[in-house]
N, C-alpha and C positions, 0 to 999 in steps of 0.2 A: 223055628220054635225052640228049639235046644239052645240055642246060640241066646235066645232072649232069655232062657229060665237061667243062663249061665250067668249076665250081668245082671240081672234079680237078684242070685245069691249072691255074686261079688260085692254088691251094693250093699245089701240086709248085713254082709258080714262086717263093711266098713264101717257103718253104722252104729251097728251093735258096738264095736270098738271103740268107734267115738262115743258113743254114752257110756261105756264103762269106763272111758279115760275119766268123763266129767264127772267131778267131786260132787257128791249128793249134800242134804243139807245136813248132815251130821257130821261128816268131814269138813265143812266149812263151819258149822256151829264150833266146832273144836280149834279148828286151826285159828282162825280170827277170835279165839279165846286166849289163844296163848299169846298171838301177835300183841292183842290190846294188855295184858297181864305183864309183858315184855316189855311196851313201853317203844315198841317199831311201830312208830305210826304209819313212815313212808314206805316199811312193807307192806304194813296192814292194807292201806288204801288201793295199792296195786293188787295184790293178793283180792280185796271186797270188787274193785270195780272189774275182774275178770265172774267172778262170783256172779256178779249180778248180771254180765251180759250169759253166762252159762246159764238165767232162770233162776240161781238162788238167792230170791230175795223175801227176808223178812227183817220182824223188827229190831231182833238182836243184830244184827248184821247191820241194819240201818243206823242203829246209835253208835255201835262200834267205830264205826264209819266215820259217822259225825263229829265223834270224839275225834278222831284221830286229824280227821281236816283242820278242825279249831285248835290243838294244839299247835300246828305246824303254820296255824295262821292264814289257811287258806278259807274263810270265812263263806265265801261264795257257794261252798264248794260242800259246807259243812248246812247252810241254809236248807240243800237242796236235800239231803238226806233227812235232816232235820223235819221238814214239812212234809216229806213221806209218812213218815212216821205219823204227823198229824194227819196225814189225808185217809188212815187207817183208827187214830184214835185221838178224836179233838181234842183229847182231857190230858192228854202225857204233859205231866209238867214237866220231865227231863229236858223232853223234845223243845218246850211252852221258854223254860230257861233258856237255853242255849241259843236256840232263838234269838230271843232277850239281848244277847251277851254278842251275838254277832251285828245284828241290828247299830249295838252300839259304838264296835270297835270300825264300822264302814259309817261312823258319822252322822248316823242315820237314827238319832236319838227319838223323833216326833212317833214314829211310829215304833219305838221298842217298848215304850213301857205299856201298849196296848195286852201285853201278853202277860201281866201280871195281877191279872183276874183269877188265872191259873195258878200261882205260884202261893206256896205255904207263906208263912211270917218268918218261919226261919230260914228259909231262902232267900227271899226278899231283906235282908237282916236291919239295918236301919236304916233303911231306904224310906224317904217320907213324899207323901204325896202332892203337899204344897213343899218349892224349895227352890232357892236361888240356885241353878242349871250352872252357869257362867256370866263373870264379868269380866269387861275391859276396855283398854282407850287406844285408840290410834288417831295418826296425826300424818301428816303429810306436808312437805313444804315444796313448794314446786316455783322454777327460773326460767326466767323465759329471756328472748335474745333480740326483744325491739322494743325501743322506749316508750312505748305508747301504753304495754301491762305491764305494771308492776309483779312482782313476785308474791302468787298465794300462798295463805297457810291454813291447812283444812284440820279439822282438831273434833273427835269423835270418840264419846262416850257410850257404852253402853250394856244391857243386863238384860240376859235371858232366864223367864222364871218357870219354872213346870205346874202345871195345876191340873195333879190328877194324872190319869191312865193316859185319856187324851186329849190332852192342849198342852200348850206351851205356844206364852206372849212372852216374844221380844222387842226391847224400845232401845232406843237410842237420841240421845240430843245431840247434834253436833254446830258448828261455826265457820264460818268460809268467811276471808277475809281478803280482800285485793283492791288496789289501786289502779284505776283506766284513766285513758285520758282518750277520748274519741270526739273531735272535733267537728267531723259531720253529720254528729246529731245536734240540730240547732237548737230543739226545745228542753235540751236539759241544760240546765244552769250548769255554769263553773264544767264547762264540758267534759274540760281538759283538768280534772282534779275531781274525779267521782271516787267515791270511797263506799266499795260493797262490801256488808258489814251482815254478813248472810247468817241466818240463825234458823235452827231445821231440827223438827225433831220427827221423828218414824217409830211406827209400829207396826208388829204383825205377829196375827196368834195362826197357829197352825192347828187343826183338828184331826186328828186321825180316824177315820172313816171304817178303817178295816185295816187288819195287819199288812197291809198291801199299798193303799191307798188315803193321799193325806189330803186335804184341804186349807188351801194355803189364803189370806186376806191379810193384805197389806197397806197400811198409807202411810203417805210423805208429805207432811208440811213445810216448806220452805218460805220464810218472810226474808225479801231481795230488797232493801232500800237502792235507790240508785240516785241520789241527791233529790231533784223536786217532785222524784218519782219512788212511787212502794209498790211493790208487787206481791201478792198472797199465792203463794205457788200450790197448787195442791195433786194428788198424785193417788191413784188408788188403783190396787189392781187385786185380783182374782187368779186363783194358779189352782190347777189341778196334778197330783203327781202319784205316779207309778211306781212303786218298790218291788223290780224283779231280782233275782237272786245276785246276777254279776251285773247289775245299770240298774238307770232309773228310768224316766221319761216326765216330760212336764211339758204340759200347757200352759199356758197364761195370757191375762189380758188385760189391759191399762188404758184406764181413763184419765187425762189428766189437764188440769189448766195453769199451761206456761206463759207466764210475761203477756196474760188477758188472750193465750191462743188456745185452742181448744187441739189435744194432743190423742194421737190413738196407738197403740202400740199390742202387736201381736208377738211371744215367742213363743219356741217350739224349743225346748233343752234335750238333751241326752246324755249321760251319764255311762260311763263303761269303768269296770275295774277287769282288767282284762287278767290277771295274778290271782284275784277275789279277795281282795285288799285295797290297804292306803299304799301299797309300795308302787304302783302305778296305775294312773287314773286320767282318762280324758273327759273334758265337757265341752260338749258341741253345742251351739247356741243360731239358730237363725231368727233373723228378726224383723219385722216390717215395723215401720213406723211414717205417721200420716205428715211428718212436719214438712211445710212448703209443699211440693207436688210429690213426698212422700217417698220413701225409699227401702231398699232392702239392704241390710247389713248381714253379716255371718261374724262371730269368736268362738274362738279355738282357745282351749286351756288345757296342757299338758302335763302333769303334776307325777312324784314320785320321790321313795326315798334314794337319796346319793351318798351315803355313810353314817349306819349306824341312826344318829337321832337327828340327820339332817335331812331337811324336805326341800324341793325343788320346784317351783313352778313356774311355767311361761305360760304367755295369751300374748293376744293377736288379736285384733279385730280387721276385720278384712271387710272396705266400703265408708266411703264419708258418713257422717252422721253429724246430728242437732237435736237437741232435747231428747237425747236417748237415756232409759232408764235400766238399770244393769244388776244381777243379782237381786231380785226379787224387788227392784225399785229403791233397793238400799242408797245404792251410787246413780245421781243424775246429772248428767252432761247438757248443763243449759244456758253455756256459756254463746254471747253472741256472736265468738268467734266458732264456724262450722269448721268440723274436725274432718281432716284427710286420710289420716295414719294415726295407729295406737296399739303399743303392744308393750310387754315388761315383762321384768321377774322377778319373783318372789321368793324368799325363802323364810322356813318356819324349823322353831327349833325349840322342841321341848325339855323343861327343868323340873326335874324328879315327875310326880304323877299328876301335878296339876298346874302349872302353869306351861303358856307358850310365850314365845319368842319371834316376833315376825318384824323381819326387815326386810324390803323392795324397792325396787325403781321401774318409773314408767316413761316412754318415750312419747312425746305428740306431734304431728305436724299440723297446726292451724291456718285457717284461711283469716287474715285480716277483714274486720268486717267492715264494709263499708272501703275495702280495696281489693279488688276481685283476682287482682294477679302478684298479689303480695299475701306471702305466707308466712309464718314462721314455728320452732322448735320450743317445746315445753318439755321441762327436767323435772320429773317428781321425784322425791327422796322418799320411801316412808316408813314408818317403824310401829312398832302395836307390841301391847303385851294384854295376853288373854289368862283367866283363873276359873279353873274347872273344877266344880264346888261335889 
């Protein structure tokens, strides 16, 4: 009995010691006052997230926090304090801004401006509610290494507009261009000298649902002349998506009629910024799709900054595919040659606060259609210049 009341007060006395070590909230009101006054974010941050597993958490503490993440750009990081703060007071515009302000620097514009219901006029400063978002054009030229394709050239215009807290429609018109020569299709005239002369214009408004959750409706019209033959391509799809603090998540689902075939296409997206930024980002992509007896694909996209204003990204898709639809159905692959390999890289490269700079190359391996054990290599070049308004 002695011996138990002994490690009772040993305990009681450790105890007591460790709650006197831990900093109550007035010593944390104070210290993370000076930190934030200081202009040490990346003490601050260490100094709050001890703070906050010690129990001391409120809201001073939580904006300090958040400040200090957003400076240092770790934006994930600063959401997460930030919606604290909301989840104790809807109305904080601090919180309601900053928000705002991270929403936009992770790309994630469809769902920022939902939070300017909250925000004064002079916060919002002349920020206007209908407004050309961004334009621009890319193009692409792509070689191939058997006489039989000519060399494309894809050329893509396009402008995304804001209307309102939440939508935002973007279109784009674009041209696809190549010369085939496929000789074991009998019923098309001039076989061996068809000339597609592709014209395609896409749309898609996105709706923001909740500051979390978007609603995405897209379609894609494609007219495919192919000499005594026209094809009306059309393409529609449905996406649902997820805005967590550091990823996203996205559903979607595609209906579509290729070359008179009736097309179904399921993906599942995932999105990680695992820094809680653009400096590095993966998107994981699986996909089913119904063409022929229907198959499963996966792409992989690995993105990040590599010096200063320079951006990097590679993709992979892993699995043949045919009349596959990519990036929200922007990019459709419905060439009659089925694809075996495809992967590239990309780089983007921003000039002063509102233009981008993007140039890439993509690799392919094709199946010759209509020759089941002859393949061949497609070289794309491409270049884009985007203006963010």
């Amino acid at each position: 009995m002695l011996r138990r009341t002994i490690v009772v007060l040993l305990l009681s006395g450790s105890l007591s010691a460790l709650h006197a070590q831990t900093p109550g909230y007035e010593e944390v009101l104070a210290r993370s006052y000076t930190l934030y006054n200081t202009a040490q974010w990346k003490e601050l941050l260490r100094y709050g997230r001890g703070a906050l597993q010690d129990g001391n958490d409120f809201l001073l503490l939580r904006l300090r926090l958040g400040y200090a993440a957003f400076m240092l750009g770790r934006y994930s990081e600063a959401l997460g304090h930030y919606q604290q703060v909301l989840n104790n007071d809807s109305y904080h515009e601090t919180a309601h801004h900053f928000i705002r302000l991270c929403r936009m620097e992770l790309g994630q514009a469809e769902v920022a401006h939902i939070h300017n219901r909250y925000l004064t006029k002079e916060t919002l400063g002349n920020w206007k509610p209908v407004a050309l978002q961004a334009a621009g054009v890319e193009t692409s030229y792509k070689s191939t290494n058997v006489n039989e394709r000519g060399n494309p050239l894809y050329v893509r215009a396009e402008a995304t507009l804001r209307l309102g807290n939440r939508l935002q429609l973007r279109q784009a018109g674009a041209t696809y261009r190549q010369q085939l020569s496929m000789a074991h299709l009998a019923a098309v005239k001039d076989n061996r000298n068809i000339l597609i002369d592709q014209k395609e214009y896409y749309g898609q408004l996105v709706a923001a649902i909740s500051p979390r959750l978007a609603l995405k409706t897209s379609y894609h019209y494609l007219y495919t002349p192919f000499n005594n033959y026209q094809y009306n391509n059309h393409i529609g799809q449905l996406a649902l998506r997820y805005y967590g603090n550091a990823w996203t998540a996205q559903l979607s689902g595609s209906e579509a009629l290729i070359t008179e075939q009736r097309v179904r296409q399921v993906d599942l997206q995932f999105n990680w910024y695992p820094l809680g930024n653009l400096d590095l980002y993966s998107m994981s992509t699986a996909t089913w799709n119904s063409s022929g007896e229907g198959y499963f694909c996966g792409r992989q996209v690995l993105g990040g900054r590599v010096w200063k204003g320079l951006w990097l990204e590679g993709n992979v898709t892993l699995g043949n595919f045919r009349n596959l639809f990519e990036n929200d159905a922007l990019y459709v692959y419905h060439a009659l040659d089925p694809n075996t390999q495809k992967m590239g890289l990309t780089t983007y490269y921003p000039l002063g606060g509102h233009a981008v700079l993007q140039a890439g190359y993509t690799f392919e391996e094709r199946q010759l259609a209509g020759y089941p054990n002859v393949f061949f290599h497609q070289h794309s070049i491409t270049g884009g210049f985007t203006w963010k308004f």
